[in-house]
C-alpha positions as CSV (number, residue, x, y, z in Angstrom):
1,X,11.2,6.8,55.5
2,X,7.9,7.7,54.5
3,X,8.7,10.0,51.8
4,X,11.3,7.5,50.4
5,X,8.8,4.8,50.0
6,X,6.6,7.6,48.0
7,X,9.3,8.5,45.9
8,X,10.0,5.0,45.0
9,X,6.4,4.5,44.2
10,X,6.2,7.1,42.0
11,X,9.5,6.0,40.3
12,X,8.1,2.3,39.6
13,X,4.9,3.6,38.0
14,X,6.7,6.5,36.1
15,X,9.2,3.4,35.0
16,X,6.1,0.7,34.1
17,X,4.4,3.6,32.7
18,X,7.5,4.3,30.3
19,X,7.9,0.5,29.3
20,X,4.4,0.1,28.1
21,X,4.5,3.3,26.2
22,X,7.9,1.8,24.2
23,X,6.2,-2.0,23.9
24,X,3.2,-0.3,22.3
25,X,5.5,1.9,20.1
26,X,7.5,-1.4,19.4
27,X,4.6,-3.4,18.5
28,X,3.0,-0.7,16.0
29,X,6.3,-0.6,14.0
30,X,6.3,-4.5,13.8
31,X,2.7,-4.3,12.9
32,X,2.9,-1.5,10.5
33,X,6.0,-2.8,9.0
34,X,4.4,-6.5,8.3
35,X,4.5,-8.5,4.7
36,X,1.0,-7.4,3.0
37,X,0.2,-8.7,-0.4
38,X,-2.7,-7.8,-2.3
39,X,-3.3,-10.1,-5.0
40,X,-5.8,-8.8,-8.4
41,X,-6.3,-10.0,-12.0
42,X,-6.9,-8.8,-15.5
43,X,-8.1,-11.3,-17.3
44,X,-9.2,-11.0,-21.3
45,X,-11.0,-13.8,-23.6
46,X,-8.1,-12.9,-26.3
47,X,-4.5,-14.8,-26.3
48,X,-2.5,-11.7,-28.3
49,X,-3.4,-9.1,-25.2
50,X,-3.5,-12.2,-22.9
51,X,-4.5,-12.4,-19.0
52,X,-2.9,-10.6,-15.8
53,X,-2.4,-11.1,-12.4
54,X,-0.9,-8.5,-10.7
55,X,0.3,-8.4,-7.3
56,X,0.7,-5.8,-4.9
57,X,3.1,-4.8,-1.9
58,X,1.1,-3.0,0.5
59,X,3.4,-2.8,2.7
60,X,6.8,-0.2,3.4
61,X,9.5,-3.0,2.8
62,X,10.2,-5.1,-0.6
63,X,10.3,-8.8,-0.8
64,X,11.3,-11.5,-2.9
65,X,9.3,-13.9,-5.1
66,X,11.3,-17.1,-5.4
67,X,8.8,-19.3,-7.1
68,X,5.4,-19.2,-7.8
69,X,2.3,-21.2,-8.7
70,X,-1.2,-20.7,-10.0
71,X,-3.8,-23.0,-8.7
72,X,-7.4,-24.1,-9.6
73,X,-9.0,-25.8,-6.9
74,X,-12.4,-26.6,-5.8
75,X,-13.8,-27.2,-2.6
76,X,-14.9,-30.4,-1.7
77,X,-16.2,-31.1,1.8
78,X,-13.4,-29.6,4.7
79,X,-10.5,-29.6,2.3
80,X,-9.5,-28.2,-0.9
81,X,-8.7,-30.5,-4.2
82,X,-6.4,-28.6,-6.8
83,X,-7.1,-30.0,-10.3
84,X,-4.5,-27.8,-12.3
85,X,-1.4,-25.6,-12.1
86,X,0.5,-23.5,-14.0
87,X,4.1,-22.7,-12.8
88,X,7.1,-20.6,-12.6
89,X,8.9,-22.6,-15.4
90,X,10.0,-20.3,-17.5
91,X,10.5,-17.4,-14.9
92,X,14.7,-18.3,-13.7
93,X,15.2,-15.0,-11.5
94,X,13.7,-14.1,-8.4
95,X,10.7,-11.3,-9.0
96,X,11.8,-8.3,-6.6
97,X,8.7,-6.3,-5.3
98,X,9.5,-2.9,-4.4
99,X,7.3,-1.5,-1.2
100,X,4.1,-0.1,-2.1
101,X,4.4,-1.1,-6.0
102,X,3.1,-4.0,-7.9
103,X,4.4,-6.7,-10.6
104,X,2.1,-7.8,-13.1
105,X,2.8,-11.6,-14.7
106,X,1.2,-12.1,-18.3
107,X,-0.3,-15.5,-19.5
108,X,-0.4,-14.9,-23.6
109,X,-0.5,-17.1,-27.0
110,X,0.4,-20.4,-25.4
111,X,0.5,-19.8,-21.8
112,X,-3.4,-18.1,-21.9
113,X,-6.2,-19.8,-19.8
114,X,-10.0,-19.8,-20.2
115,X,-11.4,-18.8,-17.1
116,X,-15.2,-18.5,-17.9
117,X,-18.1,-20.4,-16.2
118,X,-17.4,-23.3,-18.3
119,X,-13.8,-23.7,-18.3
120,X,-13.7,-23.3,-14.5
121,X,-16.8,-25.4,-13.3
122,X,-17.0,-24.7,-9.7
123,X,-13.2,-24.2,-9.0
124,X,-11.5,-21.2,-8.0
125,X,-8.0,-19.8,-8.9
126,X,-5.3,-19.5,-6.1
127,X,-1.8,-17.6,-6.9
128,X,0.8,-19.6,-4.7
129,X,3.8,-17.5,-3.7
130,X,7.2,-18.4,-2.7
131,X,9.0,-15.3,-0.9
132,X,12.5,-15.2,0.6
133,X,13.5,-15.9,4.4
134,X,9.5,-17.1,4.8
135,X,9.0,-20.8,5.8
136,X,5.4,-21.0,4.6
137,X,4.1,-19.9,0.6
138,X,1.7,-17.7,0.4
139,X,-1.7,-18.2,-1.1
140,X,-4.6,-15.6,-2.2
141,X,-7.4,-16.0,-4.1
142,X,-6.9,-14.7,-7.8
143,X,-10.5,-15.1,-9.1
144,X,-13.9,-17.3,-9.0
């Protein structure tokens, strides 16, 4: 009897031993395999060459940009006030972002911004992105 109830030890740590080892193999492929988007800009004071914002995939599967917006807004006590946008209007097609590659979207002649000192006084610019089969945009920081 004795040696049964060892055996059967043995086997219930060898088997909870086993199940944590596949949960913690489970959560590092969920983790690793998460949406990551790095968000940058190249911006220029001339219209012909124009501005840039380039976003990023960081991670190892590709996602869909349905819409888009880009924000200036500027603090103001707990919450954020936008003051300008610029959207997606012209854009018709989703923007497909391959893993671990980037998309850059040009603002030239008429669709060019100022973003100096002066022209954003205080505010900051936000890209707002729409992707596919997420409930919630995302939003990162462009510049300022």
């Amino acid at each position: 009897m004795k040696d049964f109830l060892a055996d059967s030890h043995l086997l219930a740590l060898w088997g909870a031993l086993l199940s944590t080892l596949l949960a913690a193999v489970k959560l590092w492929e969920l983790w690793s395999s998460r949406l990551r988007v790095e968000v940058s800009h190249n911006f220029t004071g001339s219209e012909s060459i124009g501005n840039e914002v380039i976003i990023r995939n960081l991670g190892s599967r590709p996602f869909l940009i349905t819409n888009w917006e880009l924000l200036w807004r500027q603090r103001s006590f707990i919450r954020w006030k936008q003051s300008h946008s610029i959207g997606a209007d012209e854009y018709n097609e989703d923007i497909k972002v391959g893993p671990h590659s980037s998309i850059k979207l040009t603002f030239r002649e008429e669709n060019h911004f100022d973003w100096g000192a002066s022209a954003l006084r205080g505010r900051t610019i936000f890209i707002r992105l729409y992707i596919a089969g997420k409930s919630k945009p995302i939003l990162r920081k462009v510049y300022g």
